[in-house]
C-alpha positions as CSV (number, residue, x, y, z in Angstrom):
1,X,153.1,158.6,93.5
2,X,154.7,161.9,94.0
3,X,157.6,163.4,91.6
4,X,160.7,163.4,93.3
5,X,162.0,167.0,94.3
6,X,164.0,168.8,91.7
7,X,166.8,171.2,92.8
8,X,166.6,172.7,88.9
9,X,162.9,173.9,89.3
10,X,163.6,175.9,92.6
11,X,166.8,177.2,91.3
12,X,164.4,178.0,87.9
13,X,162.0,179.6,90.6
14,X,164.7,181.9,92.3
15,X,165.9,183.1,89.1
16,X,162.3,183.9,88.0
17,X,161.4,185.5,91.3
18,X,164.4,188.0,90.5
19,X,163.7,188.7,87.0
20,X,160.2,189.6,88.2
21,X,160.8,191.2,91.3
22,X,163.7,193.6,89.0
23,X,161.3,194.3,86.4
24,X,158.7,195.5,88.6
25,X,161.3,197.5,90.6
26,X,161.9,198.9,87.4
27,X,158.0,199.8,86.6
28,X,158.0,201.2,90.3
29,X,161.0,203.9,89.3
30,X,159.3,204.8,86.3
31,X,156.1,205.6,87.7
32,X,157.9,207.5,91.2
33,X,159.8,209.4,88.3
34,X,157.0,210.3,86.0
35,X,154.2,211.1,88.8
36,X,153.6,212.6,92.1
37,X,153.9,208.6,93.9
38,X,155.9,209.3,97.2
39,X,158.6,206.5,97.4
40,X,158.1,203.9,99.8
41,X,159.6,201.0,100.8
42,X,156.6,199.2,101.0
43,X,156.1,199.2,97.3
44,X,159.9,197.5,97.1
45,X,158.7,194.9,99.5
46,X,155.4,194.4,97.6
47,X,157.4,194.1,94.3
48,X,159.9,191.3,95.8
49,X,156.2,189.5,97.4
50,X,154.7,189.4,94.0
51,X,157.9,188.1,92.2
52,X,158.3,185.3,94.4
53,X,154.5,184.6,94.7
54,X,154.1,184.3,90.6
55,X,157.6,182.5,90.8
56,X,156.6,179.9,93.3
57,X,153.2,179.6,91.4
58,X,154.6,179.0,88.0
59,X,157.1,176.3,89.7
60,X,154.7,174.4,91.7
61,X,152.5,174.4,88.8
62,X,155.2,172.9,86.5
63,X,156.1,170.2,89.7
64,X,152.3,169.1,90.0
65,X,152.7,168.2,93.5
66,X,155.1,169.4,96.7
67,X,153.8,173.1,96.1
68,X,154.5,174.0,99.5
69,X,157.8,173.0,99.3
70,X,158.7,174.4,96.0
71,X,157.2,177.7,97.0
72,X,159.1,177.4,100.3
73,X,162.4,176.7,99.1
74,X,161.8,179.9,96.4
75,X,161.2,182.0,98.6
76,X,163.4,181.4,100.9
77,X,166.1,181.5,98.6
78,X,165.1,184.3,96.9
79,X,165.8,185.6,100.5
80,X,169.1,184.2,100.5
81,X,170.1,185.6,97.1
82,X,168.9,189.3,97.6
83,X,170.7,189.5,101.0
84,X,173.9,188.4,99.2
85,X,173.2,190.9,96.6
86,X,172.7,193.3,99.0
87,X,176.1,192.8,100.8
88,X,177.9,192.6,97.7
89,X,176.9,195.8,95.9
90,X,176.3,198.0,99.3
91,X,178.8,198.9,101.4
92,X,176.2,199.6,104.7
93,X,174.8,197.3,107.1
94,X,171.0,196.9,106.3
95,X,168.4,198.0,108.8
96,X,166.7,195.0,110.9
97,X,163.6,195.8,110.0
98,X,164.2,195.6,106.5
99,X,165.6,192.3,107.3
100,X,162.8,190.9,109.0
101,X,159.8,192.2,106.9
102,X,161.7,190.6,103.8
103,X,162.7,187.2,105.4
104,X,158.8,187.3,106.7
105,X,157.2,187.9,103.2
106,X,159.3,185.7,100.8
107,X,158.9,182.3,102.5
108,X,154.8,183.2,103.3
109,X,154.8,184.7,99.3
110,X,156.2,181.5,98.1
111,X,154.3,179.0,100.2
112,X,151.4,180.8,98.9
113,X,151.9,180.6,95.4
114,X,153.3,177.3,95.3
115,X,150.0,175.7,97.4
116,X,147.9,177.5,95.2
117,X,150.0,176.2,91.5
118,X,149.8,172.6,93.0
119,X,146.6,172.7,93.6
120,X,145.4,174.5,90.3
121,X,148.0,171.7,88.3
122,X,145.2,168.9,89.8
């Protein structure tokens, strides 16, 4: 049947959804900085999508099976993680749309790419 679930692969997963969502932060500031882009914070919200989507992907791929589940649990806890971050290292309260549009798009980004890693693994 079925693998059992593994708390080492989503924790794997959150830690790859960072890594990706940071670097293409970082590839965001260097192309606001070096062109005319306006900032927005759509493209931060876009960044943190695609992190957790290729994160949830790459996890569910490496499960086999329970991609909406692995994907789920990424991206919900890459929610969990960036919040805390966020409280830690800024003293403000953080707007409720913010809040919403982030908690919104990391658990549909991950179920996304963890259905689609499951099903590409069979």
């Amino acid at each position: 049947m079925s693998k059992s679930f593994q708390l080492s692969l989503v924790t794997k997963g959150i830690a790859l959804a960072i890594v990706i969502s940071f670097l293409l932060t970082v590839v965001l500031s260097l192309v606001y900085f070096f062109t005319s882009v306006q900032e927005s914070f759509l493209y931060s919200l876009l960044a943190a999508g695609i992190g957790v989507l290729i994160a949830s992907f790459y996890i569910a791929y490496q499960s086999g099976a329970r991609g909406l589940l692995y994907g789920l649990a990424v991206g919900i806890g890459f929610f969990v993680v960036t919040i805390l971050i966020y409280y830690i290292f800024y003293a403000g309260d953080p707007s409720w749309k913010i809040l919403l549009e982030k908690v919104l798009i990391s658990p549909i980004a991950g179920a996304i790419g963890g259905s689609i890693g499951a099903v590409m693994k069979k």
